[in-house]
C-alpha angles and dihedrals in degrees: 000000000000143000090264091044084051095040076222089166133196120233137158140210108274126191119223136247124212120219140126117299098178115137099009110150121210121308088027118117115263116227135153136276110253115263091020130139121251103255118240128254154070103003088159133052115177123169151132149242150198131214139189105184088073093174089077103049096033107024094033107051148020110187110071134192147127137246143202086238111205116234096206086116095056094041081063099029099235114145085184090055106124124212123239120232087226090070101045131104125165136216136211108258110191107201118205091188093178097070085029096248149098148188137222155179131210122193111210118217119241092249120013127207105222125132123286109245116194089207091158090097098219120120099254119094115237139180086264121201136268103256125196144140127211129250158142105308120176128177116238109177142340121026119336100269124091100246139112107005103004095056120167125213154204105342141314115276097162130065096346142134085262135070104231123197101233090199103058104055092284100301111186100246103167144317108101147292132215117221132197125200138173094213152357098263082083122114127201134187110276085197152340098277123215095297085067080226132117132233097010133121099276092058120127107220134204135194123261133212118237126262119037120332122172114224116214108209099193098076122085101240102028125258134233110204116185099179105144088221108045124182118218130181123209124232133227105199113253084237091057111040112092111271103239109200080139083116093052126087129268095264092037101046080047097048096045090053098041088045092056088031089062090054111040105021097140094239103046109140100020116113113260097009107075134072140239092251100185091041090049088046098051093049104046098036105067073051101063096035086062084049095061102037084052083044088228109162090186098051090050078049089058093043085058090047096054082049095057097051086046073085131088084199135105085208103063104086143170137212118191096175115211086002087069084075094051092050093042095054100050081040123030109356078082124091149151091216112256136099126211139197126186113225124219087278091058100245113138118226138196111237107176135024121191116228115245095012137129081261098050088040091060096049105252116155139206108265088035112158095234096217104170142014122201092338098311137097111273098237082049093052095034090060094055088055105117114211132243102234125004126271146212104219140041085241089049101060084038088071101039089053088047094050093044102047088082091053129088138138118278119296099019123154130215140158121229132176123210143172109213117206104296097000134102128246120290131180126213146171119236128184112212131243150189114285139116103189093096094048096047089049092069104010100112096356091304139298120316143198107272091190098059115113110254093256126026139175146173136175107244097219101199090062107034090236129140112217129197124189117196107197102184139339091215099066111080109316096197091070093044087057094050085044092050101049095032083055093055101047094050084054094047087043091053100031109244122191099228137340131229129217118201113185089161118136091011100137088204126242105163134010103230095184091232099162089079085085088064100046133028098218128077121267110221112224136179133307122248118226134167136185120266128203091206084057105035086217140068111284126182126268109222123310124334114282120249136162116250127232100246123226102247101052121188128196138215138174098226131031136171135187120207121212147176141154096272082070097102132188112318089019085063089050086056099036088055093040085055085046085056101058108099112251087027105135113194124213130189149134090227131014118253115278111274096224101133123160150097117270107163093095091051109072119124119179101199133169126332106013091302122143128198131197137184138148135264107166113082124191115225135194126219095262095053096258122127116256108230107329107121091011119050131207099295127221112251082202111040119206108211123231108237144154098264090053101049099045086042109092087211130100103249098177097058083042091059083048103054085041086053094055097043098059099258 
């Protein structure tokens, strides 16, 4: 989830001009007519909010404010409607992040400079009024306006002054408004009229006074409320706020998610992806109904956990709290202290040996053939690994059972045969310990640096290449994007000879839409859609994603993109934005996960501290078929997996980059 998914816009404190407003049509800007009176009315707005999805408001972003957000957008029903600098004026937000919540206060101009909306539906043009709601409106690059880059469309849906119904493409179905006039001679909506939409022909209308008026839209015929100093609340969308059902019992807190999960998982009805909900349900439920009449917290763990691998899908996750320790240990924390991969001609090849371990006791080297596992041949033994969480792709689960055939609770015994460098075959028995070195070697591609920023880069001087690292697209965007540009035009201003791009081992967060520095055209993307009880199928949310061109554009002769299967989610959505400039060449030894879909509306807190998560946004393409997810953003140039690479030390894959570029 990004700015532009959330319509989070930035806005600043403007001051007002007085001139003569007389005759403006619609769209114009409203002002006063010279010599006139301030009009009475609301000057102060001050509120509060609460908020469940803390990785927006805390994760996301740093810079926090609130802003008087125009509805232009709405009144015409463009999501693609952006909004001007001239209208926007920002308020002070104070988060208390510990207790998820915050308060503000928003001081309105005396005269704002948003756009004139004839709303009255009769057929006579008329000055109009200044219509916004207030919401959550942080600042993600650039100044603190909402302009250029940062550009902010359609019309708020989270965290703002309105109730929007998430299902029917964000209709305003309640919360408040604040109005501006110039004068008395205004008219507003009174209700929803028949239709339950607003700002359409069947709606009843009222006067309005001049000056600033909230209108509270829960009512049912409408409100005007002229208090100077006016409280609003701001709204997380029923949809989006975590589902808690963690004060229900085992069978209750079951039955309420599977009951939404069976509707709105984001691959119902595509081949391979979806369950057999009535099958999955027959068989789980009579479990978690003995574990609560046993009153077992583990064995409902373990319910949740055979949920979980009923999916073909990265997304779908589970959290059991202080019952991950209990699995883990009886399942992964066990090891005989060596790591494998299996290379493109399916040997399969010990990377790492711990030193002093079973492993190392029994004589096994880096660089060891792994010929056998428990008696059998090691492909045949490396397919009946089951994984430790689900996946979206064959090469996925390929590398989780890879990863976890070396893993095991304590004390656990096992026979493997293997042939070190120059040596012939040998066959040993090994008892498993406690250590976790050889996991963390190969679990997720390896350990990294927690500590890095979330995007990097250096000019590698010997070769004349510019290199960008984007770490992650979760920790603070706003400095990623100042890193990014900041990187390339430190390269054009030097004259590199090429860039490259590495998205590997960026587990995703937020799409950012950086390859608009890199090509001045938009890059069409997927299509949101969600599932909607009014519907019974999966309809579009809003207008098809792309990534925009940025203002400031920079160009190379040479570009590559490096990928690989630890790219997840909105990393995917970059690193397939970066694939479509045109000149962008992409290497890997894998192609990125594909692991693509929306999970914010799919958080459940249950029982005993445990937390699911699946998705249940999907992203479509014009023809009907899934974007990404299953099939990953693939390399136009593969690096092959082999012996030397892997033993190497080096990284291969960047090396073939910086040759590329250079002409080699």
């Amino acid at each position: 989830m990004n700015k532009k998914e959330f319509s989070l816009i930035g806005l600043l404190i403007i001051s007002a001009v007085l001139v003569s407003a007389c005759g403006l049509l619609p769209g114009k800007t409203a002002q006063l007519p010279s010599g006139e009176a301030v009009p009475e009315g609301v000057v102060l707005i001050k509120g509060e909010f609460e908020y469940t999805n803390d990785f927006v408001v805390e994760t996301y972003y740093v810079e926090h404010a609130v802003g008087l957000l125009d509805m232009t957008g709405f009144v015409l029903r463009d999501k693609e409607w952006e909004m001007p600098v001239e209208g926007q004026v920002l308020g002070y937000m104070d988060l208390d992040a510990e207790n998820n919540r915050a308060t503000f206060r928003l001081a309105l101009p005396v005269v704002p400079e948003g756009v004139l909306n004839d709303v009255d539906q009769d057929a006579k043009k008329e000055q109009g009024l200044q219509i916004f709601a207030v919401g959550y409106n942080p600042n993600l690059t650039g100044g603190v306006f909402s302009e250029g880059d940062d550009r902010s469309l359609g019309w708020p849906a989270y965290l703002a002054s309105i109730k929007t119904d998430t299902e029917n493409q964000d209709e305003v179905i309640g919360g408040k408004l604040v109005i501006w006039a110039a004068d008395s001679k205004q008219e507003f909506p009174s209700g929803f009229g028949d239709d339950g939409l607003l700002f359409t022909k069947d709606d009843p209308v009222m006067a309005v006074p001049s000056g600033y008026s909230i209108i509270d839209l829960d009512q049912k015929s409408f409100k005007i409320i002229r208090d100077n100093v006016a409280g609003l609340t701001l709204f997380e969308p029923a949809d989006v706020a975590v589902k808690d059902f963690s004060a229900l019992s085992y069978i209750e807190a079951f039955d309420k998610m599977y009951e939404i999960v069976r509707k709105e998982y984001a691959f119902n009805g595509i081949e391979g992806k979806q369950p057999d909900w009535d099958v999955v349900y027959a068989e789980l439920a009579p479990k978690v109904a003995n574990a609560q009449e046993a009153k077992d917290p583990f064995a409902y763990y373990l319910v949740l956990r055979d949920l979980m691998m009923k999916f073909k899908d990265g997304h779908v996750g589970f959290s059991g709290g202080s019952y991950d320790g209990q699995y883990n240990e009886s399942n992964i924390l066990g090891g005989w202290g060596f790591a494998v991969r299996e290379l493109d001609d399916k040997r399969v090849l010990v990377i790492f040996v711990q030193p002093g371990s079973p492993a190392a006791q029994a004589g096994m080297k880096v660089g060891a053939d792994l010929l056998k596992f428990n008696g059998e041949p090691v492909q045949t033994a490396l397919a009946k690994v089951k994984p430790y969480q689900p996946q979206s792709t064959d090469f996925g689960l390929r590398n989780e059972q890879t990863v976890f055939l070396t893993r095991g609770g304590v004390g656990q015994n096992v026979t493997v045969e293997f042939k070190n460098p120059g040596q012939g075959s040998k066959t040993v028995q090994m008892t498993s310990i406690y250590e976790t070195d050889s996991l963390m070697s190969v679990y997720m591609g390896g350990q990294t640096d927690p500590y890095v920023l979330p995007a990097e880069y250096k000019l590698f001087q010997d070769s004349g290449v510019g290199y960008i690292k984007l770490n992650s697209n979760y920790d603070d965007l706003g400095l990623v994007i100042r890193v990014v540009d900041r990187a390339l035009k430190s390269f054009q201003d030097a004259g590199v000879l090429g860039i490259v791009i590495d998205m590997r081992h960026n587990y995703g967060g937020s799409p950012l839409g950086l390859a608009g520095y890199l090509y001045d055209q938009n890059i069409p993307l997927g299509q949101l859609e969600y599932y909607s009880d009014k519907t019974g199928k999966f309809e579009a949310e809003g207008p098809r994603d792309k990534v925009f061109p940025n203002v400031e554009q920079y160009r190379f002769d040479k570009m590559v993109l490096l990928v690989d299967q630890f790219c997840f989610s909105a990393c995917e959505i970059e690193a397939y934005g970066f694939s479509q400039v045109p000149g962008m060449v992409v290497m890997g030894q894998f192609p990125t996960a594909g692991v693509e879909a929306e999970t914010a509306r799919g958080k459940f807190i249950l029982p005993e501290g445990m937390e699911f998560d699946i998705p249940t946004g999907r992203f479509s393409l014009p023809d009907g078929s899934i974007f990404l997810e299953g099939k990953g953003v693939q390399p136009t140039i593969h690096i092959p997996v082999e012996e030397a690479s892997v033993l190497s030390g080096e990284d291969v894959v960047l090396q073939e980059a910086i040759d590329y570029i250079n002409g080699q």
